[in-house]
C-alpha positions in Angstrom: 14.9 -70.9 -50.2 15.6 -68.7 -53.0 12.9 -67.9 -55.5 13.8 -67.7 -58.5 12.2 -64.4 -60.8 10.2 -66.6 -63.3 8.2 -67.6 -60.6 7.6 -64.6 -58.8 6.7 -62.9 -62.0 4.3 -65.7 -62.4 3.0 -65.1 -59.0 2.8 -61.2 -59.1 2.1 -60.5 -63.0 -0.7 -58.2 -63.5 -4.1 -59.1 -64.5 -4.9 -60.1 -68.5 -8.2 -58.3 -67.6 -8.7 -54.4 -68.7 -9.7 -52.4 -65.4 -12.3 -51.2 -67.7 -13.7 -54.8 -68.9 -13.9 -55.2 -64.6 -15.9 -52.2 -64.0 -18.5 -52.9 -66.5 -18.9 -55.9 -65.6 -19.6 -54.8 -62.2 -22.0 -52.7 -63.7 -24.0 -55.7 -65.6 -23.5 -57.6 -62.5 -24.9 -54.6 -60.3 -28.2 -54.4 -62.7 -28.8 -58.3 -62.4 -28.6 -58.2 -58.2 -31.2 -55.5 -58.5 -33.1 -57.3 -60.9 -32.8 -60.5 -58.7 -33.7 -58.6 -55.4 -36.8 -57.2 -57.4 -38.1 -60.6 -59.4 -37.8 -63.2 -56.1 -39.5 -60.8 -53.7 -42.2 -60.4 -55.7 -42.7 -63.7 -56.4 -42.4 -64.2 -52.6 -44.9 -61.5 -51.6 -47.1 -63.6 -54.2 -46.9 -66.4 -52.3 -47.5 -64.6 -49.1 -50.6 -62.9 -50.6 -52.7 -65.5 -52.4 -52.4 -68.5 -49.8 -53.9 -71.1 -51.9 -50.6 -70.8 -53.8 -49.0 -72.6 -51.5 -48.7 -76.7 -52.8 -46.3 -79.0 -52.1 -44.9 -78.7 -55.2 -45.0 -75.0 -54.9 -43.2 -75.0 -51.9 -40.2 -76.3 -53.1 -40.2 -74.0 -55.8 -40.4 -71.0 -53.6 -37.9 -72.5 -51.3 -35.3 -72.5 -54.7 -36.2 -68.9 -54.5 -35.5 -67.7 -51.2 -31.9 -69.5 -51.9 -31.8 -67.5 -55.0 -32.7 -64.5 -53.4 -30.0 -65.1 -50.5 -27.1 -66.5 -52.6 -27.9 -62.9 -55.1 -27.6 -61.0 -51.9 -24.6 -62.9 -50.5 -22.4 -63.2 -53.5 -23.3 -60.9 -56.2 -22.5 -57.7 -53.9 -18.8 -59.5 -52.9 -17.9 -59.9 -57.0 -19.7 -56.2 -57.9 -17.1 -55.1 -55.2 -14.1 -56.8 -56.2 -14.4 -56.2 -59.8 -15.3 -52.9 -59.5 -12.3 -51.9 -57.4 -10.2 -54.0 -59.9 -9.3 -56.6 -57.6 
């Protein structure tokens, strides 16, 4: 099956995006996972520290965190990466 070249320039046209716009927003994002890693482990450690903390309604907040703090470490470094490297 032949292609025909409007659709493979479709397919394979370079990105609207400036390389430059990509990397700082890398950078942003790069500042926010730190700032993520930093805020929901010390709210945790808070938690750990002062037990009487822990309420049923306090629980599920801190639960929300420890998803926040694992989706942060999980997906923030794989779009730092690709945007940085212009992908």
């Amino acid at each position: 099956m032949k292609v025909s070249n409007s659709t493979y320039d479709m397919l394979y046209e370079e990105s609207l995006i400036n390389c430059f716009v990509l990397k700082i927003v890398a950078i942003y994002l790069g500042i926010i996972l730190f700032l993520s890693i930093l805020f929901n482990s010390v709210i945790i450690l808070v938690y750990i520290r002062f037990k009487h903390l822990i309420t049923p309604y306090n629980v599920i907040i801190l639960s929300i965190i420890i998803l926040n703090l694992i989706g942060s470490l999980v997906e923030l470094p794989i779009i730092i990466v690709t945007n940085y490297s212009c992908g």
